[in-house]
DRENDO-1510 file (C-alpha; in Angstrom, 1 decimal, always signed):
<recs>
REC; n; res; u; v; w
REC; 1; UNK; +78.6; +174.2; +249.0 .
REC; 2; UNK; +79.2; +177.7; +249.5 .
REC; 3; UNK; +81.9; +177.2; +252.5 .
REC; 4; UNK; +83.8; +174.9; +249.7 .
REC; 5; UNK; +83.9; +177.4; +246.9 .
REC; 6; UNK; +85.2; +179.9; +249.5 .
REC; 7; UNK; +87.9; +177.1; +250.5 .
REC; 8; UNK; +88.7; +176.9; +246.9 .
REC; 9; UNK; +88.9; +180.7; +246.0 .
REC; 10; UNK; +91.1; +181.4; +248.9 .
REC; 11; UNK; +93.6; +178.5; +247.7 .
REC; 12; UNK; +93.3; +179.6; +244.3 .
REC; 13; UNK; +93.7; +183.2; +245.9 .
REC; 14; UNK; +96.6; +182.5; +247.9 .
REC; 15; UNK; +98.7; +180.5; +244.9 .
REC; 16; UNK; +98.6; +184.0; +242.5 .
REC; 17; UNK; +100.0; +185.4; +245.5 .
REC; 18; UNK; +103.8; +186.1; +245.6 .
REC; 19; UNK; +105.5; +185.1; +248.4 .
REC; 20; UNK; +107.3; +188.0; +250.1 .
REC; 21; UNK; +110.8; +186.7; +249.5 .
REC; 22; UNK; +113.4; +186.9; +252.6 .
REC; 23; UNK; +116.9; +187.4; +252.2 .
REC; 24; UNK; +117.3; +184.7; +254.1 .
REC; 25; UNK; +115.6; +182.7; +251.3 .
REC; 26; UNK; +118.8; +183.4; +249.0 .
REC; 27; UNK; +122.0; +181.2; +249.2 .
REC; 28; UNK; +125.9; +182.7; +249.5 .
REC; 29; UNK; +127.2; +181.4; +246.1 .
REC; 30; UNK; +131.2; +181.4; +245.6 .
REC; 31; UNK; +130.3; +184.7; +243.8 .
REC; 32; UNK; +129.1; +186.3; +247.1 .
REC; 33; UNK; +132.1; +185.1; +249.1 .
REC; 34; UNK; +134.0; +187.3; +247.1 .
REC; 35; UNK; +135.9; +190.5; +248.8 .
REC; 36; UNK; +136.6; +193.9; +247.2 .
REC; 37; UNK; +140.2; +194.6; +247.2 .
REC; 38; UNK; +140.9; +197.7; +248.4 .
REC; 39; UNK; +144.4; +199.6; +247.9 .
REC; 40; UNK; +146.1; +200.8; +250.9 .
REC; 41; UNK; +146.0; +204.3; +249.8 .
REC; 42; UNK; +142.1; +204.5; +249.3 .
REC; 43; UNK; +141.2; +203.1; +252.9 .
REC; 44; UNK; +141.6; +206.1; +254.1 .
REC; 45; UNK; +137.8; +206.6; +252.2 .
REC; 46; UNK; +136.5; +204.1; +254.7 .
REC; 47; UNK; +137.4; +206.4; +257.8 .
REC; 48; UNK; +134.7; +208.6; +258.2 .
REC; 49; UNK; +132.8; +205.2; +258.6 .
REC; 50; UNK; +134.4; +204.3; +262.0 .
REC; 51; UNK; +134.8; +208.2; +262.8 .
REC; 52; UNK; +132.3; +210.7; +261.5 .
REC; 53; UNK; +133.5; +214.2; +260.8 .
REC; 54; UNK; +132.4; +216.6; +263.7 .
REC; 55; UNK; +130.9; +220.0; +261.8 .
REC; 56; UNK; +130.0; +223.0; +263.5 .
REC; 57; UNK; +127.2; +225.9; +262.1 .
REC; 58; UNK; +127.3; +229.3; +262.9 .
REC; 59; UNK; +125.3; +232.1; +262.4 .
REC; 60; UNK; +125.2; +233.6; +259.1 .
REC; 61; UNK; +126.1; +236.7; +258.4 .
REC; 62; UNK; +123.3; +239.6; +257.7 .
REC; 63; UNK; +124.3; +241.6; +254.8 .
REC; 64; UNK; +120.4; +242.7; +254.2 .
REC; 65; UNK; +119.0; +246.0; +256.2 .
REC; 66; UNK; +116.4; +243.4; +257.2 .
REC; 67; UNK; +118.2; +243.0; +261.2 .
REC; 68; UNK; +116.5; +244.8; +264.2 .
REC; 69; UNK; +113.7; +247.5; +263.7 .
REC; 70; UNK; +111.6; +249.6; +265.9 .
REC; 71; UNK; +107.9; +249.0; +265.0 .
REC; 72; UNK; +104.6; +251.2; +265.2 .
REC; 73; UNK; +101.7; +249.0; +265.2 .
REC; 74; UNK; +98.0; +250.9; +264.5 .
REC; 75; UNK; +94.7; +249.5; +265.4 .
REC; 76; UNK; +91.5; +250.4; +264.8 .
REC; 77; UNK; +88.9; +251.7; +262.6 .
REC; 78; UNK; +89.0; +254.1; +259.5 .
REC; 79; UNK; +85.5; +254.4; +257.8 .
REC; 80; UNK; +86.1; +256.4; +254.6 .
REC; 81; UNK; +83.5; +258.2; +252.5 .
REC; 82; UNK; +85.0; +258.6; +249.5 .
REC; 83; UNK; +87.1; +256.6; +246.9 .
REC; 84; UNK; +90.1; +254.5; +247.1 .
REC; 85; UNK; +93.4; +254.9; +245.1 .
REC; 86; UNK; +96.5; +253.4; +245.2 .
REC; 87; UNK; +99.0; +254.5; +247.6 .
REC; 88; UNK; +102.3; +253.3; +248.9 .
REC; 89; UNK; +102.5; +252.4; +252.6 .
REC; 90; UNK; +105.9; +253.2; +254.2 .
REC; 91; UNK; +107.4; +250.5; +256.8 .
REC; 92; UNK; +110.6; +251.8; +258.4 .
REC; 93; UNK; +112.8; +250.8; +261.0 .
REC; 94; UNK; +116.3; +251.7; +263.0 .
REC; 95; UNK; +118.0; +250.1; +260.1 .
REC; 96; UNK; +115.1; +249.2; +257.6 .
REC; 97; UNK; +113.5; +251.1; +255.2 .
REC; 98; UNK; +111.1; +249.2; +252.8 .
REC; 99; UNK; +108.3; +250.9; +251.0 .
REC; 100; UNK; +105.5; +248.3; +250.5 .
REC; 101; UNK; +102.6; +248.2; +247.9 .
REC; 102; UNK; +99.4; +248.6; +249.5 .
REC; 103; UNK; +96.1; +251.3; +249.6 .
REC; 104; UNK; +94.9; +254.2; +250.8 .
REC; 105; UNK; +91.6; +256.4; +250.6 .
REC; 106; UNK; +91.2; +259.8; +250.4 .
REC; 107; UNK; +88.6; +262.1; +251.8 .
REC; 108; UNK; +87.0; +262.7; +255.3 .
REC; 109; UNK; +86.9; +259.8; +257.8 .
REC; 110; UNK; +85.6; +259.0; +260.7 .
REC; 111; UNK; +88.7; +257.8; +262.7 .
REC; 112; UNK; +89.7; +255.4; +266.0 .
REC; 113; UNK; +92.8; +254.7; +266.5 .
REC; 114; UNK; +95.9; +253.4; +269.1 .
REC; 115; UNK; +99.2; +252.6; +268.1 .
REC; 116; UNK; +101.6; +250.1; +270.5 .
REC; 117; UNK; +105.2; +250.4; +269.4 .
REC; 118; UNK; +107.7; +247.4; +269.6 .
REC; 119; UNK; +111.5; +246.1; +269.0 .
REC; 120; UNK; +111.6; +243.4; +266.9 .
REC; 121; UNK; +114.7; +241.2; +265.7 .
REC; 122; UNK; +114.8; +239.6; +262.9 .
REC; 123; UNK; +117.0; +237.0; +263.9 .
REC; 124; UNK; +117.7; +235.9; +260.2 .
REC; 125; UNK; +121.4; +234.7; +260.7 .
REC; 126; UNK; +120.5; +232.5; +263.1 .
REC; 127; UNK; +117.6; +231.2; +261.3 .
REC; 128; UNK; +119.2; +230.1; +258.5 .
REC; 129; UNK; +122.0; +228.7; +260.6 .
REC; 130; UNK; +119.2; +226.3; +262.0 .
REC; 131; UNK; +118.2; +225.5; +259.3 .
REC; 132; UNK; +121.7; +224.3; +257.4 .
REC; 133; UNK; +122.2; +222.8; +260.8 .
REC; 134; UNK; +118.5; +220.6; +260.3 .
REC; 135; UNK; +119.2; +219.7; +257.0 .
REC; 136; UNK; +123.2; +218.2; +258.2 .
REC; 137; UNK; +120.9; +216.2; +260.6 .
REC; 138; UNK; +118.7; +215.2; +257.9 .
REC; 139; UNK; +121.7; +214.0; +255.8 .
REC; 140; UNK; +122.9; +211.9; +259.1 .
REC; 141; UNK; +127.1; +211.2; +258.2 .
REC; 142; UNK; +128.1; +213.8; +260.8 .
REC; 143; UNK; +128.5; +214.6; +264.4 .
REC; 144; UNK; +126.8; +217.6; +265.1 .
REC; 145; UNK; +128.6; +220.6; +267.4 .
REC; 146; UNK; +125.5; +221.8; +268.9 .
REC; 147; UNK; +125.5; +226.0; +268.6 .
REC; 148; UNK; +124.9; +226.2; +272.1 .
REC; 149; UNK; +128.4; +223.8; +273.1 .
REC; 150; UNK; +129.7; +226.2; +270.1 .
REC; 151; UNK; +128.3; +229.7; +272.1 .
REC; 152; UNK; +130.0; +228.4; +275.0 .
REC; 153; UNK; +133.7; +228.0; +273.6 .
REC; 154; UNK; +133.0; +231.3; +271.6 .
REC; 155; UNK; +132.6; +232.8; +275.1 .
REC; 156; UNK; +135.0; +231.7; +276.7 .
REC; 157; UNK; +137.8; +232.5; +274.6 .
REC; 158; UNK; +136.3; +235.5; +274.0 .
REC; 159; UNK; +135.8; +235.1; +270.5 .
REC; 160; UNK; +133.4; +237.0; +268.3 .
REC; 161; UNK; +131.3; +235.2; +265.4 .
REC; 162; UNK; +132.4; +237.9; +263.1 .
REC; 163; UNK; +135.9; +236.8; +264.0 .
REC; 164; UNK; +135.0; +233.0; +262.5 .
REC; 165; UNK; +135.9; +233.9; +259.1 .
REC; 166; UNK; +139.7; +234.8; +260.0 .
REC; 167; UNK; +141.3; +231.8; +259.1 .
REC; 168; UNK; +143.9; +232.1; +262.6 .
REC; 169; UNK; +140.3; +232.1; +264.4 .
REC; 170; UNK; +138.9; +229.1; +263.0 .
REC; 171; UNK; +142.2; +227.1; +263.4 .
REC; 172; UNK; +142.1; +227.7; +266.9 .
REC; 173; UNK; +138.6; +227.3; +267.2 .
REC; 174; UNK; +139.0; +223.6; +265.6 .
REC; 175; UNK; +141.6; +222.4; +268.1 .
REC; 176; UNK; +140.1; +223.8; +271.4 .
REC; 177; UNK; +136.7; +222.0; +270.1 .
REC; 178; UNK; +137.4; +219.2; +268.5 .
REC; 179; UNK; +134.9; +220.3; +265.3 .
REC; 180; UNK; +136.7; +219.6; +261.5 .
REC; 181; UNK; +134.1; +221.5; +259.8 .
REC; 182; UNK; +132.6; +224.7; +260.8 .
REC; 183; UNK; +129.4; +225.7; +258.4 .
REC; 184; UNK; +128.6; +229.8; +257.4 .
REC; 185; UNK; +128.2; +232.3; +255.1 .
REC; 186; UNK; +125.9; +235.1; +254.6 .
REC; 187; UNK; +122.8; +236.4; +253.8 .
REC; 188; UNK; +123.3; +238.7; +250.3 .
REC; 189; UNK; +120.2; +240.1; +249.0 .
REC; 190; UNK; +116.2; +240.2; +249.5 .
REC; 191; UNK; +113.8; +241.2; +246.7 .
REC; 192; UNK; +109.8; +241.2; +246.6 .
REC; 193; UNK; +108.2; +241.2; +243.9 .
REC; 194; UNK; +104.6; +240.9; +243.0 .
REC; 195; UNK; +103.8; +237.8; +240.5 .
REC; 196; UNK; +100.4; +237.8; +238.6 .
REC; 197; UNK; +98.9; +235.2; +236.9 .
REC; 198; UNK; +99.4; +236.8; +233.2 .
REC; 199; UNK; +103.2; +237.1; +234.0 .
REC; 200; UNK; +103.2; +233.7; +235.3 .
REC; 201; UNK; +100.8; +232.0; +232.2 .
REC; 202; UNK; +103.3; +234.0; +229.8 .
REC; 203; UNK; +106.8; +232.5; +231.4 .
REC; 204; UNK; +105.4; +228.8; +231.7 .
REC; 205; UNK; +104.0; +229.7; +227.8 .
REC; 206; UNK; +107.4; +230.3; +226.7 .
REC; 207; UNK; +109.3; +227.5; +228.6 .
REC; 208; UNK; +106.7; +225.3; +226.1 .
REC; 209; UNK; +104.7; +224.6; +229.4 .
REC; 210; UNK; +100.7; +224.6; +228.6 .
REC; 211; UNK; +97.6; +223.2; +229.7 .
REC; 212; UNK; +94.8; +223.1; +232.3 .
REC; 213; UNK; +96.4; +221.0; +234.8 .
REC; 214; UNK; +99.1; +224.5; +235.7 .
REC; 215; UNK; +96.2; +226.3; +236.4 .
REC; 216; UNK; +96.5; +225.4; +240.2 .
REC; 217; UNK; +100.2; +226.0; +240.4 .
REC; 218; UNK; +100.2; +229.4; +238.6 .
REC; 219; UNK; +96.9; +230.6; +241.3 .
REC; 220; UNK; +99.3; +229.6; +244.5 .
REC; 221; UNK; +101.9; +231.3; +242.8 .
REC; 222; UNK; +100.3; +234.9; +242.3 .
REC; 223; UNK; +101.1; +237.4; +245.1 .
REC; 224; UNK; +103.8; +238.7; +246.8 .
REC; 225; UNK; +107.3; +236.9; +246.5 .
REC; 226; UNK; +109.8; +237.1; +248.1 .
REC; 227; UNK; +113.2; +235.7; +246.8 .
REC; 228; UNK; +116.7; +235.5; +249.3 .
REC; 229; UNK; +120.1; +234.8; +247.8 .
REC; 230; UNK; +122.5; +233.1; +250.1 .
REC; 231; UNK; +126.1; +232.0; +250.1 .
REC; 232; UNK; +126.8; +229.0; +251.8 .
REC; 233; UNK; +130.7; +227.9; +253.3 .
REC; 234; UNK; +132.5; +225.2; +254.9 .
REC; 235; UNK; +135.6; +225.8; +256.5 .
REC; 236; UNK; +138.4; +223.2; +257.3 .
REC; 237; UNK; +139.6; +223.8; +260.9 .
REC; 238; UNK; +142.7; +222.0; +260.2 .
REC; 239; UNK; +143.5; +224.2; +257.3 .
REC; 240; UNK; +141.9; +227.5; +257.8 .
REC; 241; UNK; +140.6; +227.3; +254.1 .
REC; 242; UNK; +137.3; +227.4; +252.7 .
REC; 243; UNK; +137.1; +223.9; +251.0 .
REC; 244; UNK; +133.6; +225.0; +249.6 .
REC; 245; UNK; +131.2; +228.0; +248.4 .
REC; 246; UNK; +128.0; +228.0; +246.7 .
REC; 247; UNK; +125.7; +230.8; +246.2 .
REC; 248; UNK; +121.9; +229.9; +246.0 .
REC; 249; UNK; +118.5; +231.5; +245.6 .
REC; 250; UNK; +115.4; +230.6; +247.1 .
REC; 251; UNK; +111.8; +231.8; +246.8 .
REC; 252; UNK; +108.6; +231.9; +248.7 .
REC; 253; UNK; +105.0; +233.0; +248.0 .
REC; 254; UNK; +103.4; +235.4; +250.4 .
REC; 255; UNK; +100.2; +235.9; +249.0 .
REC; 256; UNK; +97.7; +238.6; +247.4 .
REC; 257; UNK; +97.7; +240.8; +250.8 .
REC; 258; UNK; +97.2; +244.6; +249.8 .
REC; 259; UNK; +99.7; +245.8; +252.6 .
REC; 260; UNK; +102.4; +243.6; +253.8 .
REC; 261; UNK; +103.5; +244.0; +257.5 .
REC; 262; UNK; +106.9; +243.3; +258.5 .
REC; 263; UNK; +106.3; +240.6; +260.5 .
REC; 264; UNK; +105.3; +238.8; +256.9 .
REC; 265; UNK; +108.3; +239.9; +254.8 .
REC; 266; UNK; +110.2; +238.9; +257.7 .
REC; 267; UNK; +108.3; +235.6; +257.7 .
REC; 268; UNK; +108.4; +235.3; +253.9 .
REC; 269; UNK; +112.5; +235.8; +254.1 .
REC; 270; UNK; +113.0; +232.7; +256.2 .
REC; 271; UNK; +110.7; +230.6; +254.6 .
REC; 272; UNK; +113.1; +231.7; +251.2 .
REC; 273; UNK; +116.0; +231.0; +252.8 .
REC; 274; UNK; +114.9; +227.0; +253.6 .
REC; 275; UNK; +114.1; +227.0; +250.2 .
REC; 276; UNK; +117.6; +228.5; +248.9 .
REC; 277; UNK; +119.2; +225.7; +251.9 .
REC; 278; UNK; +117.2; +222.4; +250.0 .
REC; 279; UNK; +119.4; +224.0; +246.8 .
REC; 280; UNK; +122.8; +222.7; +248.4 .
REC; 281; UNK; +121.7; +219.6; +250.6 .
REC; 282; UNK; +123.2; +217.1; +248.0 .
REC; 283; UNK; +126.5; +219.4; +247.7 .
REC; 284; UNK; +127.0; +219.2; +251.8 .
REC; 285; UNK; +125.9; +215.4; +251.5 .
REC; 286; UNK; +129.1; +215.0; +249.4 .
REC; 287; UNK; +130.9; +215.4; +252.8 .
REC; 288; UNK; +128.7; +214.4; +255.6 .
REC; 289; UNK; +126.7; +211.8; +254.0 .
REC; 290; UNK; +125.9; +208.4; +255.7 .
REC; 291; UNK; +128.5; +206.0; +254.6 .
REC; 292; UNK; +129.0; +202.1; +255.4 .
REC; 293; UNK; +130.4; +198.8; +253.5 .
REC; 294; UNK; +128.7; +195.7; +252.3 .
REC; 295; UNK; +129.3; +192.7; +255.2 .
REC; 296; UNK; +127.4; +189.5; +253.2 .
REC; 297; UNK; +125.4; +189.1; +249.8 .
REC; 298; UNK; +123.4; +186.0; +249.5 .
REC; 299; UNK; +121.8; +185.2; +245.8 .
REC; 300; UNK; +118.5; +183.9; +245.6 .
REC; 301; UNK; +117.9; +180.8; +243.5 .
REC; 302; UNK; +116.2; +180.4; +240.2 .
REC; 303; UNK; +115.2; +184.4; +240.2 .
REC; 304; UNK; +119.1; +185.7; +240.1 .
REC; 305; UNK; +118.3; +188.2; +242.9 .
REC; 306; UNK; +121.2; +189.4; +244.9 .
REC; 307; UNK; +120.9; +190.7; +248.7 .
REC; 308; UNK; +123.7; +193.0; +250.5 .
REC; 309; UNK; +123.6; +193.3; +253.8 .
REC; 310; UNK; +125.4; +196.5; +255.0 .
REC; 311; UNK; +126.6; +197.9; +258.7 .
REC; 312; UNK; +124.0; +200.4; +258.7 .
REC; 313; UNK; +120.9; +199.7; +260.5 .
REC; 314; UNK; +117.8; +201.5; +262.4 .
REC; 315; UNK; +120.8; +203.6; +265.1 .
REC; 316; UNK; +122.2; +204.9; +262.0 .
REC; 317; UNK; +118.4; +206.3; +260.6 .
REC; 318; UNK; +118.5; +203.8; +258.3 .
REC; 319; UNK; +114.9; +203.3; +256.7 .
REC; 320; UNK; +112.9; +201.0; +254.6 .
REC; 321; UNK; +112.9; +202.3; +251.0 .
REC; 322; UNK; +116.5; +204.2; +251.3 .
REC; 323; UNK; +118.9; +203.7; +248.4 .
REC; 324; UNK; +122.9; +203.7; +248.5 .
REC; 325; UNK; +125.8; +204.2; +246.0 .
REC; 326; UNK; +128.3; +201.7; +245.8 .
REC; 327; UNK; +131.7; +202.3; +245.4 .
REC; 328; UNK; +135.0; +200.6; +244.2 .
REC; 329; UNK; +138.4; +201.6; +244.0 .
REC; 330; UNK; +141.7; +201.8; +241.4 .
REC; 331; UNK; +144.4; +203.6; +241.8 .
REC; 332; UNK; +146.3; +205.7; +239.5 .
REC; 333; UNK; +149.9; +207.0; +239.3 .
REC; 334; UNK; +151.4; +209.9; +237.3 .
REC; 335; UNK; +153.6; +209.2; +234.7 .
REC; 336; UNK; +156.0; +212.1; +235.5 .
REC; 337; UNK; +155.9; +212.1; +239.4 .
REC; 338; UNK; +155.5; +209.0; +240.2 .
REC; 339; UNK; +152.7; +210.1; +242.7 .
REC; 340; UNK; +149.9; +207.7; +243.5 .
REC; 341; UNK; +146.2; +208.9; +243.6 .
REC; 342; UNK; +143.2; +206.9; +245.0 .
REC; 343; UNK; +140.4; +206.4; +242.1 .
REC; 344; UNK; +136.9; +206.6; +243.7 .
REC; 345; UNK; +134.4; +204.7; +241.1 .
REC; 346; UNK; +130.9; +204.6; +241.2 .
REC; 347; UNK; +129.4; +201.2; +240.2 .
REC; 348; UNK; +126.2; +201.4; +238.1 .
REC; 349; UNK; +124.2; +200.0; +240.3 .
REC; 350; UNK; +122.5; +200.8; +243.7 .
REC; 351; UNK; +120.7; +199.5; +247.2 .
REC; 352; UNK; +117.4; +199.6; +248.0 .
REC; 353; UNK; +116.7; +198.7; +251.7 .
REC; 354; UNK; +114.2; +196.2; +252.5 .
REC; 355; UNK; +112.5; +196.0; +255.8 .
REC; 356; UNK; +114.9; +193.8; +257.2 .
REC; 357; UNK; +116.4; +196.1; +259.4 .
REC; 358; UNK; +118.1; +195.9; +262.6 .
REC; 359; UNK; +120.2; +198.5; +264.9 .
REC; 360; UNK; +123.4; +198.0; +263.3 .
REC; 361; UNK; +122.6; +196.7; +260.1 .
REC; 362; UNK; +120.0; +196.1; +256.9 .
REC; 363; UNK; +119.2; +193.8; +254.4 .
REC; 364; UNK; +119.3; +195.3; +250.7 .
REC; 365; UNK; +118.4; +194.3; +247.0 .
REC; 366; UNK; +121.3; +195.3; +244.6 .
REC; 367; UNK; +119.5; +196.6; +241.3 .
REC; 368; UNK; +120.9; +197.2; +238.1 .
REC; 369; UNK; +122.0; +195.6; +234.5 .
REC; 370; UNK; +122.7; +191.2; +235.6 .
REC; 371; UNK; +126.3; +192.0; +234.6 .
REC; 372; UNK; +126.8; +195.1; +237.0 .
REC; 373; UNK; +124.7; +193.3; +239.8 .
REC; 374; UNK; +127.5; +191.0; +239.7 .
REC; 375; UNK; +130.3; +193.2; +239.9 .
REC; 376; UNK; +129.8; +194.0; +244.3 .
REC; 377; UNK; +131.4; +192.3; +246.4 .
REC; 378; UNK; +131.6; +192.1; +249.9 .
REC; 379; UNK; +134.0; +195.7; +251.4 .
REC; 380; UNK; +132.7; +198.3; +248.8 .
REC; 381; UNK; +131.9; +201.6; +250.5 .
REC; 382; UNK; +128.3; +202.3; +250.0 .
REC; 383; UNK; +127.1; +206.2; +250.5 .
REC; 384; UNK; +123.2; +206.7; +251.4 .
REC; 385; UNK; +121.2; +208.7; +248.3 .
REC; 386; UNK; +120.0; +212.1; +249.3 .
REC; 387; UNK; +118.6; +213.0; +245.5 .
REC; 388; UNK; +115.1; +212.9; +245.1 .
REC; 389; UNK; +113.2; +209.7; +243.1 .
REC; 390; UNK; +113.7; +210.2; +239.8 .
REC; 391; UNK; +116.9; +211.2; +239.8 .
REC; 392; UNK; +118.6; +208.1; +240.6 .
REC; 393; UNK; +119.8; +207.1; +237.0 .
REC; 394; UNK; +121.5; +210.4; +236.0 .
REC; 395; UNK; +123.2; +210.4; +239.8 .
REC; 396; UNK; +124.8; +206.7; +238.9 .
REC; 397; UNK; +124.7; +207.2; +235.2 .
REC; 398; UNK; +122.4; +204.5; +233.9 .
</recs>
């Protein structure tokens, strides 16, 4: 009795259950044998497809007295016997000099203590060069110049990184490497600041933001922080010019220590400066984002559903979840020259990738308004999604 009511629930069970739908399953309608015409003068769009750009980053240049520094570290034991007041500790080094908020008592003491001096380097140029260089990875439409293959030529020609922002230098330095795009800039300005919570409560009270639940986020906000402004280039070797410039801020929480060693403000710099890189990821993706074309669609019955299947696959970091633009093209001519431009237009719709992937190519759902859905066509240009969730509709404009 019981073994049949289990039979019966499972059946029951198993017909509310959706079937996981293939794209397979979906049939290629006369609809989905259509092919995207594409002008002659816009296929040039395509190329980075079959040849990615090769990009280059450099170290960036230090503008901040934040660089190399000789260190006195104490150890030991002070036990005071009278009060405490506040005090400013001085940190100073061969070219840094930063007074930092901390304590000190006053009054006898009983004292033990050794100091070990040090050299430190800051490193922060080349820190945030790794960085840009991780996040050109992340993006995944480029060939990456590693900076050690990029040391090497610099050596051997005897070049200077300083001498990378003379246009002459950079032209040569393209043609001996073979990089398009070399990445810099400069670090501009550090500033620490101490947050506390009434100056926090009192900024998020007058941006209208109230309420219980900000409680958390304002008490892992309090402390030292330390913001970093950066300016971030890219240089076309074939040109010499700087094809773009952005200036960003980033920010990062130390916390409520009373005396801040260098090691931390250097510490809290770098992790500002990642911060202040995530700022300009979708404005380098504009050039080294992962691009590809649609090679089938297949519509499934009865539901509508569409499929694309593009030439990106797993080889190409192509993951389950991912989501692509798709492009078509016009083109447009000047009424007084004469001269013909290529119109890049961005379809209201976009790919999410399903997990039918393989090494060279994945299986998509096209979502979107029925009457856009049915607007792609086999050749548009797709171009992966590096914004956030969320912000998918204002990106395509739905």
């Amino acid at each position: 009795m019981y073994r049949l009511l289990f039979i019966i629930f499972l059946l029951i069970f198993s017909s509310c259950m959706k079937k996981d739908v293939s794209p397979m399953d979906g049939k290629i309608t006369l609809i989905d044998k259509q092919v995207a015409s594409i002008p002659s003068i816009c296929k040039r769009e395509y190329r980075k497809i079959t040849k990615p750009p090769v990009v280059a980053v450099v170290d960036f240049t230090n503008n901040t007295t934040f660089d190399t520094a000789s260190l006195k570290d104490i150890y030991g034991n002070i036990n005071y016997r009278q009060s405490t007041v506040g005090g400013i500790v001085g940190v100073r080094g061969k070219n840094v000099g930063v007074g930092v908020y901390g304590e000190r008592t006053v009054g006898n003491a009983d004292v033990s203590l050794q100091s070990i001096s040090r050299k430190v380097n800051a490193k922060l140029g080349e820190s945030v060069a790794e960085a840009v260089e991780a996040t050109i990875l992340e993006i995944g439409g480029a060939k990456v110049y590693t900076r050690k293959d990029l040391k090497k030529i610099l050596d051997e020609q005897n070049f200077q990184q300083s001498g990378l922002v003379d246009e002459n230098t950079v032209v040569k330095l393209g043609k001996i490497s073979g990089v398009r795009y070399i990445i810099t800039g400069s670090i501009n300005n550090v500033a620490l600041k101490w947050l506390s919570a009434e100056y926090l409560k009192q900024s998020l009270y007058e941006l209208g933001l109230v309420g219980s639940v900000l409680a958390t986020a304002i008490e892992s906000q309090e402390g030292w922080n330390i913001y970093t402004n950066l300016t971030v280039k890219i240089l076309d070797t074939q040109t010499g010019q700087v094809i773009f410039s952005k200036e960003v801020e980033g920010r990062a929480t130390i916390g409520k220590v009373p005396i801040l060693t260098y090691d931390a403000i250097i510490g809290g710099i770098k992790l500002a400066t990642k911060e202040a890189i995530k700022k300009v990821k979708a404005d380098l993706s504009k050039y080294f984002s992962v691009q590809g074309y649609i090679v089938q669609i297949r519509t499934l019955p009865k539901e509508e559903r569409r499929f694309a299947l593009i030439n990106l696959g797993s080889k190409q970091g192509v993951k389950v979840g991912d989501k692509f633009i798709v492009y078509t093209f016009d083109v447009i001519e000047d009424p007084i020259s004469g001269k013909k431009e290529c119109l890049k237009i961005k379809l209201p719709v976009y790919l999410e990738v399903t997990n039918y992937i393989q090494n060279n190519n994945s299986w998509t759902i096209i979502k979107g308004d029925e009457k856009d859905i049915k607007r792609v066509k086999i050749g548009h240009l797709v171009e992966k999604i590096t914004e956030k969730k969320g912000k998918i509709s204002k990106l395509l404009g739905f």
